[in-house]
N, C-alpha and C positions, 0 to 999 in steps of 0.2 A: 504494500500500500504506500500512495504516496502521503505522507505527513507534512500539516501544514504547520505555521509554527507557533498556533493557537495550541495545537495539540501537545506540541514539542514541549511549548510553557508550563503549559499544565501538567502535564507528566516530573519534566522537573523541580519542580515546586513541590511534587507528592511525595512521602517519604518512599513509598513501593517503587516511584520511579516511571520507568518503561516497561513495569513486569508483569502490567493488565495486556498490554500489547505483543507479548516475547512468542507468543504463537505465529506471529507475522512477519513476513522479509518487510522491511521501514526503509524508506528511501526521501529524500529530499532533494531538493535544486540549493549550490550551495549556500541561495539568500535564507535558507531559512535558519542557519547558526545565526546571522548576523540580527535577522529579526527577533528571532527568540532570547538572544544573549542583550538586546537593546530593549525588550521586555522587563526580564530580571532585574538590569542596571534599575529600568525608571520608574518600578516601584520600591527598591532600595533608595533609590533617591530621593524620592515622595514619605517615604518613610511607611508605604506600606506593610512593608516584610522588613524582618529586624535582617541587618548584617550579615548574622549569621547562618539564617534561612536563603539569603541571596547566594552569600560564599556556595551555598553547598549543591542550590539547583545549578549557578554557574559551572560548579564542578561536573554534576551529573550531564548538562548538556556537552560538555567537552567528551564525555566519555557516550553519549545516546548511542544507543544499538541503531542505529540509520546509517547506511551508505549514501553517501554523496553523489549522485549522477547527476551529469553535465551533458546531454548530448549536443553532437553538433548543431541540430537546428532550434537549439532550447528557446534562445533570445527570439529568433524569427516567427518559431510558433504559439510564444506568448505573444509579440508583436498580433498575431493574429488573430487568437483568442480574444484578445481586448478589445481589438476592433468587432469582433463579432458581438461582442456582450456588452459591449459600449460602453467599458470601462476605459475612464481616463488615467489610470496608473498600471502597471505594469507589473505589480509586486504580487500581485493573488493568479494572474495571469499563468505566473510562471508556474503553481503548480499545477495549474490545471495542464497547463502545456505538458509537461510531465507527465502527469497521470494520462493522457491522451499515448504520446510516443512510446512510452513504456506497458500500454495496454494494463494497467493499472488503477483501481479504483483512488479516489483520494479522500482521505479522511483531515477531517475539519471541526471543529466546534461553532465556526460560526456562519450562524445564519444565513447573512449575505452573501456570502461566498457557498455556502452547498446552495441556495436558491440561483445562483447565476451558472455554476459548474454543472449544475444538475441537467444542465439541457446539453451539454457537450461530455460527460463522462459520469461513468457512477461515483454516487457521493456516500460515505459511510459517516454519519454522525456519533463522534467518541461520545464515551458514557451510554451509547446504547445498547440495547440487545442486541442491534448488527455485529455487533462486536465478535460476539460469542457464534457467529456463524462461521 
């Protein structure tokens, strides 16, 4: 499955981790360490989560059971997705593009993005039963 980095966040923040998902091959485009690890920071910095709750999911996402795939056409087939769904940013794009070239479902927490990705590739909403399928 591809992992977006709602899900990523979340898992790191959990003390289990990635261990509700370890049934699964987990794959990402490399933006989603950057977005997930830009998560952590800025509710450490908001003072959301103490210090040491950050330190530790920070940790965990350095270590996340997800392979990084890059393929060649990754940028041009988000380029292309966006435009089909009429997104002006490029960042939720990518894993749908992803999940598209790797014939791969993508798993998301949120809303917006399984309502826009749902009409170009299967969406798995984490926290759900889908899960366990």
């Amino acid at each position: 499955m591809v992992v977006d980095a709602n899900v990523a966040l979340r898992a790191c923040l959990a003390e289990s981790g990635f261990d509700e998902l370890e049934a699964h091959e987990l794959v990402a485009p490399p933006l989603m360490w950057i977005e997930a690890g830009s998560g952590i920071r800025e509710l450490k910095w908001r003072r959301e989560i103490a210090a040491e709750v950050a330190d530790a999911a920070f940790s965990r996402l350095g270590t996340a059971p997800v392979a990084e795939r890059r393929p060649r056409q990754l940028a041009e087939r988000a380029w292309t997705v966006a435009e089909e769904l009429g997104w002006a940013k490029l960042y939720d794009a990518h894993y749908v593009a992803l999940a598209m070239l790797l014939g791969m479902p993508l798993l998301t927490i949120d809303a917006r993005l399984r309502r826009g990705a749902s009409r170009v590739v299967e969406v798995i909403g984490a926290g759900t039963e889908e899960l366990a399928e």
